[in-house]
N, C-alpha and C positions, 0 to 999 in steps of 0.2 A: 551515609545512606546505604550504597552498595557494597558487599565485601567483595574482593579481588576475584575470588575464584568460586566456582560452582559445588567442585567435590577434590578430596585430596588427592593429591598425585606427583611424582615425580620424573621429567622428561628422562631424564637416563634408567630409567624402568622403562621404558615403554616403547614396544615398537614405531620405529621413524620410516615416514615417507617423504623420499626428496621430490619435488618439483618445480619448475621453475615459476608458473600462473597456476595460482588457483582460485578457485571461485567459491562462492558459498550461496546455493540457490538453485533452480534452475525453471524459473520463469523466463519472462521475456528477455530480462537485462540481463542475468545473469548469461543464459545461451546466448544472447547475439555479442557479447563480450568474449564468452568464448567460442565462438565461431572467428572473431576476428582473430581472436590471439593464437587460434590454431594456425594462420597464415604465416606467424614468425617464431611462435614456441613449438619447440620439439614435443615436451610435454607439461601438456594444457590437463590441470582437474578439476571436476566440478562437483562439489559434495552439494548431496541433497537428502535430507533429514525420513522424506519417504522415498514415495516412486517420483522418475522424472518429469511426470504430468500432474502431478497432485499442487496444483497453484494456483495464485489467484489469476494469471496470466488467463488461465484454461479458461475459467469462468467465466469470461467476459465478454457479454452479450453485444450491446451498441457498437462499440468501432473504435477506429483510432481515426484522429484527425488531421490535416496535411491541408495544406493551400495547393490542391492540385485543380482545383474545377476552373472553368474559362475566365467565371466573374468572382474567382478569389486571387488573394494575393497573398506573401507571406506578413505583410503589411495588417491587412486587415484582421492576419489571425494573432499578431501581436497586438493587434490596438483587442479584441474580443478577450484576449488573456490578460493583460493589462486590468481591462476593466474586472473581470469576473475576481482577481486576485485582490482587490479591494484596498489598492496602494499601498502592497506591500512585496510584490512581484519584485523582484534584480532582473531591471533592464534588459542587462548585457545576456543574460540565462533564456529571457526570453523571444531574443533576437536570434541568439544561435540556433532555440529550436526549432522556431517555426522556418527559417531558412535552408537549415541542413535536414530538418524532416522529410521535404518532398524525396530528394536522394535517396533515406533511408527506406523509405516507404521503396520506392523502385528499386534496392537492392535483392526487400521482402519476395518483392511479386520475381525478380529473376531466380531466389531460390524456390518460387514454387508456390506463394501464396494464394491462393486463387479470388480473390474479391469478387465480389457480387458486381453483374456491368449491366447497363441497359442500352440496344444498340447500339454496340461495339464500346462501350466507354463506360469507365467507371460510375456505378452506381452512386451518387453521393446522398445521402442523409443530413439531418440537422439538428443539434439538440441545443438544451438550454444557456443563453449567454453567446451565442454564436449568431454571428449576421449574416453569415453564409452558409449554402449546405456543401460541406468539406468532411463527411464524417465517411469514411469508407469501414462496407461492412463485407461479411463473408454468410455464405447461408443463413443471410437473414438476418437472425440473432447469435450467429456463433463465432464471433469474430476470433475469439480471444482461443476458441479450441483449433480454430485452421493456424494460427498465428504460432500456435504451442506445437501443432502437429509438424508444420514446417521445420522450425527450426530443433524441436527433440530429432528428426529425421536426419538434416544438415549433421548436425554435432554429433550425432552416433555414430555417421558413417563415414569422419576425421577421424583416422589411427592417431594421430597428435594427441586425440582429446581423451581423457577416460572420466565417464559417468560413473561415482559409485552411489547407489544408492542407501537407502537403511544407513546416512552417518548422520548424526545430529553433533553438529557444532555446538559444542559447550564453552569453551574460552579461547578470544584472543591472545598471542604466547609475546609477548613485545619486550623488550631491554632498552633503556637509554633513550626512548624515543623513537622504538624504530618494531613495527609489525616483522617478526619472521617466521610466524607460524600460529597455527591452530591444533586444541586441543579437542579431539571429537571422542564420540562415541557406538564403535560399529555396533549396530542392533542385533545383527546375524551373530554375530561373537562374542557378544556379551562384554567388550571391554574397550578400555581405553586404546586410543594411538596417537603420537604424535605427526601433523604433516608441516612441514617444510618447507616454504615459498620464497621467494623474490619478491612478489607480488601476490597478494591476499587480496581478493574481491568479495565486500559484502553486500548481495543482491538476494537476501532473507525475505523481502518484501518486506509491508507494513504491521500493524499492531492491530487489528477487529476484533481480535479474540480478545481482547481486557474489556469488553462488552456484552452484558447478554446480548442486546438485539443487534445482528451484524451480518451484510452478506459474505463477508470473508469465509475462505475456507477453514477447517479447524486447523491447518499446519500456520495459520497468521498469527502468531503470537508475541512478534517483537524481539526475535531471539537477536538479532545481529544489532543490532540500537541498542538494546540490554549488555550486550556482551564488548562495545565497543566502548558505550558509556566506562563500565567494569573497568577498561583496559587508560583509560584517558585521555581517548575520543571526545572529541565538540559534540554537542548536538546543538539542534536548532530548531524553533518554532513548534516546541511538543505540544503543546493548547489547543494548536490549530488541527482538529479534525473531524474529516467530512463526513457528514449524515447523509446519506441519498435519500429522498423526497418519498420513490414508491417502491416499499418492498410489501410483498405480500403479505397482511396481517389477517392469518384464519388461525385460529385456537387449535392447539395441538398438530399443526402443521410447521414444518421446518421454514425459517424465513429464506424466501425466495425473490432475488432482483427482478423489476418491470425495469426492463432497461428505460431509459431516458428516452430512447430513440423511439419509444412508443408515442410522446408527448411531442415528438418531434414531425411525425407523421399526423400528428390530430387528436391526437388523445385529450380529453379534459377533466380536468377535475372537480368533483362534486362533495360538498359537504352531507352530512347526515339529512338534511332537508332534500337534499336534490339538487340545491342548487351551485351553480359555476361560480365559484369566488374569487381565484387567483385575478381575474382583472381590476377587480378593488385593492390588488395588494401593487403591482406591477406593472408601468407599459405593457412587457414581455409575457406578461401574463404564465401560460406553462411553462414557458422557457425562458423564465426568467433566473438567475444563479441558485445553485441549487440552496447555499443557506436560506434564501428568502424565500422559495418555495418550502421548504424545511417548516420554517418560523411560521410562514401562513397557515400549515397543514397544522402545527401543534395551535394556532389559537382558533381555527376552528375546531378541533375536536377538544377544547377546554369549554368555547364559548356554547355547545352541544351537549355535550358531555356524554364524548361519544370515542370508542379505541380505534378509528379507523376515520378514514374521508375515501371518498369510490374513484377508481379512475375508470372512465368512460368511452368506448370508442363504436356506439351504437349508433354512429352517425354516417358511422364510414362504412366502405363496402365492405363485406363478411369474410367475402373470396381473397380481399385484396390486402385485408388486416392476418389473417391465418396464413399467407403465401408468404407477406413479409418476415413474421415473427413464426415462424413454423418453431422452434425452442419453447417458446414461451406457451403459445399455444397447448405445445405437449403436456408442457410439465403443470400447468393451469388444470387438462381435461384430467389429470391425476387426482385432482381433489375438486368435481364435479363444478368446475369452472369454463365457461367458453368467453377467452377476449375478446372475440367479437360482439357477440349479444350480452354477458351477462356485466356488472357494473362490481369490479373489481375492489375488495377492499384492502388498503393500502393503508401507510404509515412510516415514519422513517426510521432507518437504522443506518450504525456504523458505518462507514462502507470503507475511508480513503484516507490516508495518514501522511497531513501534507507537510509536517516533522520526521528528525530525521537525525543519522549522522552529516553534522555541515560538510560539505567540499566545496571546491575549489571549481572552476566549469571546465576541470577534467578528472573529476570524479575523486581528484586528492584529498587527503584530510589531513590532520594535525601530527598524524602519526606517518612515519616514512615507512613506506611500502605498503600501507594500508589505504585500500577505495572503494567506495561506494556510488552505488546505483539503483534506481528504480524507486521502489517506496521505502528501500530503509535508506536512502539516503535524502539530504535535505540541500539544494542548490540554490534554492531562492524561487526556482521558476515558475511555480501556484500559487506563493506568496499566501494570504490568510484564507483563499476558497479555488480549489482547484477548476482551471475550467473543462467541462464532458469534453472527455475522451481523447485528453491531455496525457492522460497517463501510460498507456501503451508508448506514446509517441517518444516521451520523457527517456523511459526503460532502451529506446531504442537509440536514441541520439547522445545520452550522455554515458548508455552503458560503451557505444563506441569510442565516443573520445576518450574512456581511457588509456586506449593504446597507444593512442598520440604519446601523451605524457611517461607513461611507462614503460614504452620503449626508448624515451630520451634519457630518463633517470632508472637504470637498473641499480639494483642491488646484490652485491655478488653473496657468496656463500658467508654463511653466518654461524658460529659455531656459539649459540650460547644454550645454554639448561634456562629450566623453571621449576618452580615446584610450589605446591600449597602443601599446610600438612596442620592447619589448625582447627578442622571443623570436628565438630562433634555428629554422634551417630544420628540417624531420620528420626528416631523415638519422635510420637507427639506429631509427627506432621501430616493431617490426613490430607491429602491435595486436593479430591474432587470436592469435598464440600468450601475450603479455603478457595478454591478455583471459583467457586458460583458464588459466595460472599464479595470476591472481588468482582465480579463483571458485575452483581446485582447493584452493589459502591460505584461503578462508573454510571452506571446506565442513570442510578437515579441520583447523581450526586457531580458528573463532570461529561453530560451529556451533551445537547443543544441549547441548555437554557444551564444557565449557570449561577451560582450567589457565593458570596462572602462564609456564609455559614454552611453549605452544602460541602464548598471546597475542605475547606478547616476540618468539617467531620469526616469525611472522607480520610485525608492526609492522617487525622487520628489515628482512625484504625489503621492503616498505613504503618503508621509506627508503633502500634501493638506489634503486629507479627514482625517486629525486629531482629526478635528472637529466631525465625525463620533463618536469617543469614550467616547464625552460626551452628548451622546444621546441615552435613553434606544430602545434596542433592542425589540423589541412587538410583533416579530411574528417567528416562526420556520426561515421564510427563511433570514430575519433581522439578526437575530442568525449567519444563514451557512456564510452571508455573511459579518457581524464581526470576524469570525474564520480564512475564508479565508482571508481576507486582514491582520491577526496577521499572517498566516504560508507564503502567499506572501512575506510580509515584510520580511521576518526572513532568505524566501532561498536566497533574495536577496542579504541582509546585509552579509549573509555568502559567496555567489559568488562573490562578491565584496571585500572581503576578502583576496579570496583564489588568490595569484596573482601566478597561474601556470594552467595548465592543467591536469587534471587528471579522470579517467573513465568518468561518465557520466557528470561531470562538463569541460567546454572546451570554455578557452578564448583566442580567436582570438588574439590580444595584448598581449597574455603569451602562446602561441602553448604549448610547451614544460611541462613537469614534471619534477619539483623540489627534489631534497633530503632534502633538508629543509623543505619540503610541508609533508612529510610523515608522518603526525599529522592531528589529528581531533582539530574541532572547536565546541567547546561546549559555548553557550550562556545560560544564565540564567539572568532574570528577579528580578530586589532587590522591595522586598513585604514587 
């Protein structure tokens, strides 16, 4: 499937950067990974392909989640994820996080996070699949840019640490089994370099972008899950990934998140008639797991025949729905929309990639000195359907543990080369239209609704452009879209696999979940 390397090149050409940690990311997991590692490494580096805000971290509206309120417990937020993960959750993944999450959450607020509180104490919130309200947010809807604002702040102002920005990680550099380095691409300078690690952290985030409809940012394109695959990294559970329930669907408008937390305050949703359907589908009715509200929304806009279903919050108070969601609000009155009064129309897309590079629940993988966190890595802990606002929490608790582990196993200095030198020239390879052929291939062919025959033609064209991987990649975007077509291939080959239904993977030709199905699918690459 994959060839080894992106573009040719030879390490003894090419400028070397020694360090001891370095990271690849700089969202949640990636910064708070290096935030810790600045406390025992001299020098901590963290490449980031743009600016160090440009992430899906930023975006994110709803909250992270923590058993801190009086009538939660860490108990009841494993029995909530448990269930939302659709019995296929690893126990042990999700015991450490709801346990050791409160801590981290209180390490957040001492560097400076500021949460939203209502006399004198944390504001909590509650979104779908949750029995309590345990969601803590920040102005509102901005969780995810106070959370990025913090710790970009934290790690700038660690002399230990150096941010570069403009490098795009192109290839993992590994010998014999063992991660010692990456091969990037400064933007500013137009060339190659080699960097040099002990430790090599992949915190790339997730894959949205192998999808037209997606609220991911355009830097999600799967590059570190592609590049680790490439190298002969595990992955794990590619099939599985999460469609959010309500993004904004108006014609000619960019797709935009309704956070969860809207549905979690009152929001309801309405079919093309008017009318409130989700309690025909669910106890939980809006808040119920997001694939089932997913699956509802797509059969009533089949059984309609209709692009959209409305979410509604014309119930609630006006003052008190624009106060909470002041984000949303804004970015809504941009395309003559008001949350309060008007009747939102909605639809699902991409959102959450609960696959990954497998580890170990300290962030290890199969390769020595190589580790992952956040959304490109895969632990077990969301299992087949993430549950809301799991994922901040995830990036923050397992991007820590791995200092536990990689402070115990160092790896000292490594003197080996690499090199590729058999691709042929880019002739023939137009990206942007090759780029929209493949997300147009996911969207209608490895979406929410899945078959036998969708998969297969997909995978087809998949291996038409074969030819693509013996052709050096030349430019940043050449790159995103070599990666993406290695993680397209791989959720594919895995949902084609998986022959039942289960969380966010759902084949029409297999409705049902299997007992026999309650296993992960891990593929690996022979290098």
């Amino acid at each position: 499937m994959a060839g080894r390397y992106l573009v040719n090149f030879d390490t003894r050409e090419l400028e070397t950067v020694q360090c001891a940690f370095l990271i690849l990311g700089s969202g949640i997991a990636g910064l708070y990974t290096a935030h810790l590692a600045g406390r025992y490494f001299n020098d901590v580096v963290v490449l980031t392909k743009r600016g160090i805000d440009d992430t899906a971290t930023e975006k994110a509206q709803g909250g992270i989640a923590a058993a801190v309120g009086p009538s939660d417990s860490p108990t009841l937020h494993y029995e909530d994820t448990l269930f939302a993960g659709s019995n296929l959750c690893e126990p042990e993944a999700v015991r450490i996080l709801v346990n050791e999450g409160p801590g981290r959450i209180q390490e957040l607020i001492g560097l400076g996070a500021e949460f939203d509180r209502a006399d004198g104490r944390l504001d909590l919130t509650r979104e779908g699949a949750h029995t309590r309200r345990r969601i803590l947010h920040a102005a509102g809807d901005a969780t995810g840019a106070e959370i990025q604002r913090v710790l970009s702040t934290t790690v700038r102002s660690n002399h230990r640490i150096k941010v570069l920005e403009n490098h795009f990680a192109v290839d993992l550099l590994t010998a014999g089994g063992v991660c010692w380095g990456v091969l990037t691409w400064d933007k500013a300078r137009e060339r190659l370099a080699v960097f040099r690690a002990g430790v090599v952290v992949l915190a790339t985030g997730g894959a949205g972008q192998v999808y037209r409809e997606t609220t991911n940012p355009g830097v999600v394109t799967g590059d570190g899950i592609a590049m680790a695959y490439r190298a002969g990294a595990e992955v794990m559970d590619m099939e599985f990934v999460q469609f959010h329930p309500t993004v904004l669907a108006v014609r000619g408008v960019r797709r935009f998140l309704i956070s969860e937390a809207v549905r979690g305050e009152g929001g309801a949703l309405l079919n093309a008639k008017g009318e409130r359907f989700m309690p025909r589908y669910h106890p939980q009715a809006e808040l119920a797991p997001r694939d089932v509200v997913v699956r509802a929304i797509l059969r009533e806009m089949e059984a309609e025949g209709s692009e959209c279903v409305f979410l509604s919050l014309r119930h609630l108070d006006p003052a008190a729905v624009r106060g909470r969601f002041p984000t949303i609000t804004e970015r809504l009155a941009r395309n003559g929309l008001d949350l309060a009064l008007d009747l939102i129309p909605v639809s699902p897309a991409a959102h959450y990639f609960m696959g990954g590079v497998k580890t170990g629940l300290h962030g290890e993988t199969n390769l020595k000195g190589l580790y992952a966190c956040g959304e490109a890595a895969c632990v077990g802990v969301h299992g087949a359907n993430r549950l809301a606002s799991n994922s901040l929490l995830d990036g923050l608790v397992f991007g820590g543990r791995i200092l536990e582990h990689a402070r115990a196993s160092p790896l000292g200095p490594m003197d080996y080369s690499a090199a590729g030198r058999d691709l042929g020239p880019p002739e023939g390879v137009h990206v942007p239209s090759l780029r929209e052929e493949l997300q147009a291939l996911m969207q209608e062919h490895v979406g929410p609704v899945r078959t036998a025959a969708g998969l297969e033609k997909a995978l087809k064209r998949f291996e038409d452009w074969g030819w693509i991987r013996g052709r050096e990649a030349g430019t940043p975007e050449a790159m995103e879209l070599r990666d993406m077509l290695d993680v397209a291939q791989l959720i594919t080959e895995a949902a084609l696999m998986r022959n039942e239904s289960r969380g966010g993977h759902y084949r029409s030709d297999y409705p049902l979940s299997c007992e026999r199905w309650k296993k992960h699918i891990i593929l690996r690459r022979q290098v």
